[in-house]
MIZALUM-224040 format. One record per residue: residue number from 1; x, y, z of N, C-alpha, C in turn. Coordinates in pm, whole numbers. Layout:
<pts>
{pt NUM,{X,Y,Z},{X,Y,Z},{X,Y,Z}}
...
</pts>
This chain:
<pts>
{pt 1,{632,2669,-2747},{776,2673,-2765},{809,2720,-2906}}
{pt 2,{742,2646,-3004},{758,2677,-3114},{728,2812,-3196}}
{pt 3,{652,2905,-3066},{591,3018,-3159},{692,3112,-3129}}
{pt 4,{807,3083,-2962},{891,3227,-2946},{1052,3206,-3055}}
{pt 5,{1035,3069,-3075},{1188,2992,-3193},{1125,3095,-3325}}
{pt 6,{1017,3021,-3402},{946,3126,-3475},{953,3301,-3517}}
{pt 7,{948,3346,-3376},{1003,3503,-3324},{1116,3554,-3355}}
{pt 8,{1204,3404,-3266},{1347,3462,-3264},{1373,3477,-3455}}
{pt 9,{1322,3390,-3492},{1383,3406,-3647},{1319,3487,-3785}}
{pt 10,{1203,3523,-3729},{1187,3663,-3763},{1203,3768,-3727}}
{pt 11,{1306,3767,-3604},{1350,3901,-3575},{1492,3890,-3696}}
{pt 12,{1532,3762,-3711},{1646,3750,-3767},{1664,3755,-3935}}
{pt 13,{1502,3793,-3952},{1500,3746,-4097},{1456,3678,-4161}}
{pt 14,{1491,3538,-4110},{1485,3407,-4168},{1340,3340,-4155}}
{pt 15,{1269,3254,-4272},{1154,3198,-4256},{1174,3058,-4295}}
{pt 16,{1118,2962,-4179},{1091,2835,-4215},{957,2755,-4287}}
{pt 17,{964,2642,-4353},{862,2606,-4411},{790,2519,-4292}}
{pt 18,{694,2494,-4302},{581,2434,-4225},{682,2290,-4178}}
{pt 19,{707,2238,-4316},{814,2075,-4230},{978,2116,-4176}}
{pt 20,{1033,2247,-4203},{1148,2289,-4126},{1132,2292,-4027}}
{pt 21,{997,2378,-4010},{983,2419,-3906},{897,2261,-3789}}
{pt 22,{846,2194,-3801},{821,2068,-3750},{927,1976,-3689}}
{pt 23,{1006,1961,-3816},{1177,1869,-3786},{1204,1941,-3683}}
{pt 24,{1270,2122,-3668},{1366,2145,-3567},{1235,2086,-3447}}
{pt 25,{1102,2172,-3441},{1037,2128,-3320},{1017,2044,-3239}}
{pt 26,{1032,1911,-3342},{1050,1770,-3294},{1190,1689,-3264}}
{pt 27,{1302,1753,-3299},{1434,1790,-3253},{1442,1810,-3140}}
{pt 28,{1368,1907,-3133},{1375,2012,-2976},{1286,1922,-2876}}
{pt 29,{1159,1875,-2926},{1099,1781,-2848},{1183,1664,-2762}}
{pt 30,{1225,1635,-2875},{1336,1497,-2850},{1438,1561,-2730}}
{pt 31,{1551,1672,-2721},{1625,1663,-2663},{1545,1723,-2524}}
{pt 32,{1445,1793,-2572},{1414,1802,-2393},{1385,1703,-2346}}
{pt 33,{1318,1622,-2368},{1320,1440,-2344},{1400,1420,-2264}}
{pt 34,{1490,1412,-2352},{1611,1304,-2331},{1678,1390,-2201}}
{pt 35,{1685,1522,-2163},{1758,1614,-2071},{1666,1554,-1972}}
{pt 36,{1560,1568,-1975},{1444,1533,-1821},{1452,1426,-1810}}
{pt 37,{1469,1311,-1891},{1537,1152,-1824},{1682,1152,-1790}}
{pt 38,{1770,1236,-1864},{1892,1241,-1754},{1883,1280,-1611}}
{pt 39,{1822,1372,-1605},{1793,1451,-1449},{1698,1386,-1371}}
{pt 40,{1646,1251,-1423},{1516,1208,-1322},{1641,1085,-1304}}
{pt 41,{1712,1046,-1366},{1824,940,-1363},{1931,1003,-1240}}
{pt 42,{1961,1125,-1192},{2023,1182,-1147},{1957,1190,-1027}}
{pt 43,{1858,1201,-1046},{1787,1268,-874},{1673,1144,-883}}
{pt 44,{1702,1069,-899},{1607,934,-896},{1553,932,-722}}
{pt 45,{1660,857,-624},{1561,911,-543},{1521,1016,-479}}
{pt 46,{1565,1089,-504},{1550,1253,-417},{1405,1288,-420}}
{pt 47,{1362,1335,-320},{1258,1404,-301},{1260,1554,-267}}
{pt 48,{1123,1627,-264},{1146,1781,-276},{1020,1793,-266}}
{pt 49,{1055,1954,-151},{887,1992,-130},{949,2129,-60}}
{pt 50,{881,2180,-168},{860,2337,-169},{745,2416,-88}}
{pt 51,{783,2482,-65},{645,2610,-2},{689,2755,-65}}
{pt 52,{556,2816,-101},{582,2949,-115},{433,3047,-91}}
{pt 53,{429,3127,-2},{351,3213,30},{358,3370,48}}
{pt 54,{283,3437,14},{296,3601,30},{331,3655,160}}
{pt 55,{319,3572,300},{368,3661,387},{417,3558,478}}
{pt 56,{459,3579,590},{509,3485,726},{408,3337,737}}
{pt 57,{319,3398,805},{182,3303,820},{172,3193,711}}
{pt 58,{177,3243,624},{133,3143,491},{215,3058,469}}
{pt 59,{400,3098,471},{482,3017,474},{505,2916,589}}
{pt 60,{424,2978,712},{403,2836,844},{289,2755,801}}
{pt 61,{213,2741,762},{119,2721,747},{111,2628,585}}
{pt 62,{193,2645,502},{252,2574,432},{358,2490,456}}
{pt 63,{466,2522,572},{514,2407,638},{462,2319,729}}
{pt 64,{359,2297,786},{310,2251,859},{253,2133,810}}
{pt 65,{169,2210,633},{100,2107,557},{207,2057,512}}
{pt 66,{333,2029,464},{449,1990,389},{503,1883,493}}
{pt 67,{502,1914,623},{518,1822,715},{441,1719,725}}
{pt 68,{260,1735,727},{189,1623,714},{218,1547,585}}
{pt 69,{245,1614,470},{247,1505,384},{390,1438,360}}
{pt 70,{508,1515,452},{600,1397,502},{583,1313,545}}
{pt 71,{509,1306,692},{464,1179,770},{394,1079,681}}
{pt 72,{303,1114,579},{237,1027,532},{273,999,444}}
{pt 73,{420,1005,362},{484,896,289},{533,816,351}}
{pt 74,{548,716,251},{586,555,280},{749,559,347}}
{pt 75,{748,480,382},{893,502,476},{973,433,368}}
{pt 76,{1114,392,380},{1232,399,231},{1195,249,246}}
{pt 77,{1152,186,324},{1116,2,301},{1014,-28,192}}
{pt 78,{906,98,251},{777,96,170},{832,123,25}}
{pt 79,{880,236,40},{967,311,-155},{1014,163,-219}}
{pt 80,{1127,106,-138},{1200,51,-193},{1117,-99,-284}}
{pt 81,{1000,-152,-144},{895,-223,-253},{796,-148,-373}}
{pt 82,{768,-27,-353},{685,6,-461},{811,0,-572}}
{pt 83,{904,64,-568},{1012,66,-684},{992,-49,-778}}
{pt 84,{1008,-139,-660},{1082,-309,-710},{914,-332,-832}}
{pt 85,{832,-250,-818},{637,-321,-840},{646,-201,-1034}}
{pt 86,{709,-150,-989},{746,-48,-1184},{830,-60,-1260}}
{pt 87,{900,-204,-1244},{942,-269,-1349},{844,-360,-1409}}
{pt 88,{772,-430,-1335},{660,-529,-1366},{558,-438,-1474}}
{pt 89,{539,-591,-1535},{414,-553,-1683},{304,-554,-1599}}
{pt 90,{188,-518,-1702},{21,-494,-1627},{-33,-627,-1602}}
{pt 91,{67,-739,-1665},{-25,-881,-1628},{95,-891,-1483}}
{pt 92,{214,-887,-1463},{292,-962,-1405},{220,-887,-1258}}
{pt 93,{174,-709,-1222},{105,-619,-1134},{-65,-752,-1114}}
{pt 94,{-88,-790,-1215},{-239,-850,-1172},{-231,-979,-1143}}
{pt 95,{-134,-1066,-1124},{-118,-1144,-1063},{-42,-1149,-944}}
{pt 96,{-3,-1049,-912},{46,-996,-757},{-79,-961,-676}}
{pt 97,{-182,-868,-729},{-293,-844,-698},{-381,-952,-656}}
{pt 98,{-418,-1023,-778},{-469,-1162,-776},{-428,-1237,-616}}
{pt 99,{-313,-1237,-605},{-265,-1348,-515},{-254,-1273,-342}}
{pt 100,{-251,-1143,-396},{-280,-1105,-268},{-429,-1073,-194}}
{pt 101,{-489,-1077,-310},{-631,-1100,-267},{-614,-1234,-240}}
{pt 102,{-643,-1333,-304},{-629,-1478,-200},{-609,-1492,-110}}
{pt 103,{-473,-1432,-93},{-426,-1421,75},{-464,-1344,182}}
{pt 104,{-555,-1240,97},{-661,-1163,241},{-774,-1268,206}}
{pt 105,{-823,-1308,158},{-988,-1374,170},{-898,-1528,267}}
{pt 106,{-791,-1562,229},{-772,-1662,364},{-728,-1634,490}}
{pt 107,{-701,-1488,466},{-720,-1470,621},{-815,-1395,668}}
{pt 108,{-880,-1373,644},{-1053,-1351,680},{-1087,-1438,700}}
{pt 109,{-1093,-1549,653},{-1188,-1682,666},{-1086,-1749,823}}
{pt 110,{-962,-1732,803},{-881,-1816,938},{-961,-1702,1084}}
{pt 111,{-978,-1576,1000},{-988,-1489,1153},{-1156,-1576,1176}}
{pt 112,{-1281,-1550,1123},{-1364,-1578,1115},{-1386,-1704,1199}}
{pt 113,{-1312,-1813,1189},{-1332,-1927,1216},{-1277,-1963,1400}}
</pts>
């Protein structure tokens, strides 16, 4: 990014120093940031699935695969619990884990018996 900004301003003339030139970059870092968390805030749940191929065939054949990996997402019940699981910290995730292992090893042992 920084080398075509660079360009533009020696087409213009103008030369920055090594930390001018850092600040705007990290400027620029920052607001693309901040633009791609507005737009993931915006299209939070939306999903999207593209195909693109050189001729007919390829584009069926890319829908077809686009279709399987429709079917095999989680349905909006499933979404709506994973959602609720990425607010949680890495201890609050391992004691969900934790406890749901418990609860398969007791029901293994109830089937077993």
């Amino acid at each position: 990014m920084m080398g075509k900004f660079d360009k533009m301003l020696e087409k213009k003339g103008k030369k920055l120093s090594p930390l001018e030139s850092k600040a705007k970059g990290d400027v620029l870092s920052s607001l693309r940031s901040q633009f791609a968390d507005k737009v993931d805030e915006k299209m939070g749940g939306m999903k999207k699935v593209s195909v693109a191929a050189p001729d007919v065939e390829g584009l069926a054949e890319g829908l077809e695969k686009a279709e399987e990996l429709v079917e095999q997402m989680p349905k909006s019940e499933e979404a709506d619990e994973m959602k609720s699981y990425e607010d949680c910290s890495a201890e609050e995730l391992q004691q969900k884990i934790d406890m749901l292992m418990k609860l398969k090893e007791e029901k293994l042992q109830e089937e077993q018996e």
